[in-house]
N, C-alpha and C positions, 0 to 999 in steps of 0.2 A: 594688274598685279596678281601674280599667284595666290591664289585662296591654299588654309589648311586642305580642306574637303576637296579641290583637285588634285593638290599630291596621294591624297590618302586614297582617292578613288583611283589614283594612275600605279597604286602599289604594286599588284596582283602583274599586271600587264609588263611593268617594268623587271619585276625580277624574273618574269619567263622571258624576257629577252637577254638579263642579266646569263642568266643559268644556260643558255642556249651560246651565250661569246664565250662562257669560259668554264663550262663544263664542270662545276665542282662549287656543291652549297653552298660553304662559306666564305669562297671568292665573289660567289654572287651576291653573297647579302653586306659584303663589304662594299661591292660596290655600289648597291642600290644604297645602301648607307650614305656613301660620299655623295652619291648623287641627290638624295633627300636634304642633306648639309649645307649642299652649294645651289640648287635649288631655292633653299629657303633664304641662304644668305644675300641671293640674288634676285628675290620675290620681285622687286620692282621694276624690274628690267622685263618680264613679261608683261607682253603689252596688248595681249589676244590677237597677234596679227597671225600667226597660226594658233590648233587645240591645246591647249594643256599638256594632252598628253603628247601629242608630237615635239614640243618643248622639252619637255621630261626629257623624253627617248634622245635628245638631240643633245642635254647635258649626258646623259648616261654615252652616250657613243665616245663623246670627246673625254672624259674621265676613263673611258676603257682604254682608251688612244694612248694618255696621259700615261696610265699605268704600263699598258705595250713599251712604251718607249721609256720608260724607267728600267722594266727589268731587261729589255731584251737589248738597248741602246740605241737601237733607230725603229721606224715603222718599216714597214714592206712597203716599197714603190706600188703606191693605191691602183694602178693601171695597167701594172705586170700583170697578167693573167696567164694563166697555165697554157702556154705556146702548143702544148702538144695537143691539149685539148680544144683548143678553138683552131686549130685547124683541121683536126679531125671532123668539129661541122661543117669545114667549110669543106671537105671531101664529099662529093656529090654520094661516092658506097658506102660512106659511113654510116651507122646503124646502129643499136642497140638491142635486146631483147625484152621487147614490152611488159612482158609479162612478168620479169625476172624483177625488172625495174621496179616495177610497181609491187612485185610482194614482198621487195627489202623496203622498200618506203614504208610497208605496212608496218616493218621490224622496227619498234622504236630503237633499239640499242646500234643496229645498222643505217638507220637514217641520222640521229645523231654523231653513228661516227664520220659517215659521208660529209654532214656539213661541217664539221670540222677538218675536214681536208678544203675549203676553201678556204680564198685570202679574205684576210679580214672584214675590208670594205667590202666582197659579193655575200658573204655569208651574212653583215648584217643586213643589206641591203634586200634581202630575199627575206631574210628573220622580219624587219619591218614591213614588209610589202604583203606576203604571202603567209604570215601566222599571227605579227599583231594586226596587221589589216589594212593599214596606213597607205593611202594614195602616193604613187609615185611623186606628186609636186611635197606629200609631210616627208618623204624619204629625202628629196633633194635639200629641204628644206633642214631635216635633223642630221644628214652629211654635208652641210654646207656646200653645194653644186649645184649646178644647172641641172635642170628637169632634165634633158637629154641624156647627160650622163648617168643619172639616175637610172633611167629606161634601160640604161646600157649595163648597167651592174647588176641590176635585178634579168635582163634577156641573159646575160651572158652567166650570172650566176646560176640560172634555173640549169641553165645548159650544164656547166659542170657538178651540178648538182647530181643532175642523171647518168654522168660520164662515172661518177664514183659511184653511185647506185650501183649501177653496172655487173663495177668490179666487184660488190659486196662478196659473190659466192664464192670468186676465186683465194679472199682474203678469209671468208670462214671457214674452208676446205685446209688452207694453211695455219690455223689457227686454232684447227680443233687441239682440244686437250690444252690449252695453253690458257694457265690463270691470269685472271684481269685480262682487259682491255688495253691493248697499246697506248689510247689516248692518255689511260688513267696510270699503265707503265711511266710514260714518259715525261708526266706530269710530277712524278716521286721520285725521280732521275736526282734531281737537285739537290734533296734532303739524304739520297743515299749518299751521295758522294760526299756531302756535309757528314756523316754517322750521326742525322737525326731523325733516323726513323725506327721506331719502337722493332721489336724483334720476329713479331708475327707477322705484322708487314713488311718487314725487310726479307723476311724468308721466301714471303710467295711475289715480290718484285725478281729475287734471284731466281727460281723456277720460270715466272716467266721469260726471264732473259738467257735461262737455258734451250728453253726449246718453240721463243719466238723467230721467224725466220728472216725479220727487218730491223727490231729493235738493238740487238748486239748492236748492230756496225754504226746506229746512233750514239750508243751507249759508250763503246771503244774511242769515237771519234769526238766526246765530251771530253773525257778525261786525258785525249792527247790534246786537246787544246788546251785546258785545266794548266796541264803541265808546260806546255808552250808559257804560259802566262804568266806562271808561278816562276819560271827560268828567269824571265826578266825582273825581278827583283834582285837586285845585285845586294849579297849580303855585306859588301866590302866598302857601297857606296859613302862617301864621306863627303860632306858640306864644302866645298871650294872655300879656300880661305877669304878670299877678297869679300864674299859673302857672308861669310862668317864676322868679319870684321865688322861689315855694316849692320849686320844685324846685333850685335854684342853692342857695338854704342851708340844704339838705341833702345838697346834694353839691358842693359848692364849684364845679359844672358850669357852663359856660357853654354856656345850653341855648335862645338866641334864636335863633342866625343861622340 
């Protein structure tokens, strides 16, 4: 059974993996939240067959899951991986600049953004392997898979990991002078198109969408979908009588207008 004192000790651990799936404090401590909640409602069901904290991280993945597929309506096909990317390893000329690599990895704001260019399942996969620490068997083990595949999401994630390093310079070269961060742009996309974002932030989300050179065509391509969606509300639609009928006497409602 889960003790208080290993939740409380897996705290610290869990919201830097928290904070690292979803890039933004208070979505992270919402989720270390739920995950503390369901955790404890489920205290009995650990059974020390793996640590604590690999438990923990194994609630917290599937609660991040959960939420993925709430707001967005489905997961990402966990197996798709970036085609252009893994073949470019598998190109015998393929290459990188070591050097380059390794001093945007230095960049915490540029190594953040890179692993947010991966899918979900290599970016944790790598988070739990390669920052909280966690052997490939607690990896497979808090993504519910075979060891193997395990191996395979953390190989192939390190891989794309460095493929976006990479591109770090070319994306801060077009990005100079442009406020906020894409990631943090297109995370207040939602709330702009809602009109619930205070005016100070609304102002420097519109600068950056003036003179970012990817985000527009996100931004354009939200709002004609928005409006695709909003067309199929048929404002004229009306209840089919025969319907109406069954519903009314069953409930004495009047259920036309």
């Amino acid at each position: 059974m889960l003790s208080h004192d290993q939740l409380v000790s897996a705290l610290p651990g869990l919201r830097r993996y928290a904070l690292m799936l979803v890039r933004h404090p208070d979505l992270a401590d919402e989720l270390v939240q739920e995950t503390a909640l369901k955790a404890l409602a489920r205290a009995e069901t650990f059974r020390g067959e793996a640590s604590a904290a690999t438990w923990l991280h194994r609630v917290l993945y599937h609660v991040f899951l959960d939420e993925r597929r709430t707001h967005a309506g489905r997961l990402e096909p966990v197996e798709l991986v970036d085609d252009d990317v893994m073949a470019a390893w598998r190109d015998d000329a393929y290459t990188v600049d070591p050097a380059q690599v390794v001093a945007s990895a230095e960049t915490r704001d540029e190594l953040l953004e890179s692993l947010a260019r991966l899918p979900d399942a290599y970016r944790s996969a790598v988070l739990l392997h390669d920052v909280e620490g966690l052997t490939a068997t607690d990896v497979a083990v808090a993504q519910e898979i075979s060891l193997p595949a395990a191996k395979q999401r953390i190989r192939r994630g390190r891989a794309m990991l460095v493929t976006a390093l990479d591109g770090a310079p070319e994306r801060r070269v077009a990005l100079k002078g442009v406020p906020m961060r894409c990631w943090d742009a297109r995370e207040l996309v939602g709330d702009y198109l809602d009109d619930e974002l205070p005016d100070e932030r609304r102002a420097v989300l519109e600068t950056h969408l003036l003179r970012c050179p990817t985000c527009p065509g996100l931004y354009s391509s939200l709002v004609g979908v928005r409006a695709a969606l909003g067309a199929l509300r048929d404002r004229d639609t009306v209840v089919p009588v025969q319907l109406a009928d069954r519903i009314r006497l069953r409930s004495g409602a009047d259920v036309t207008g």
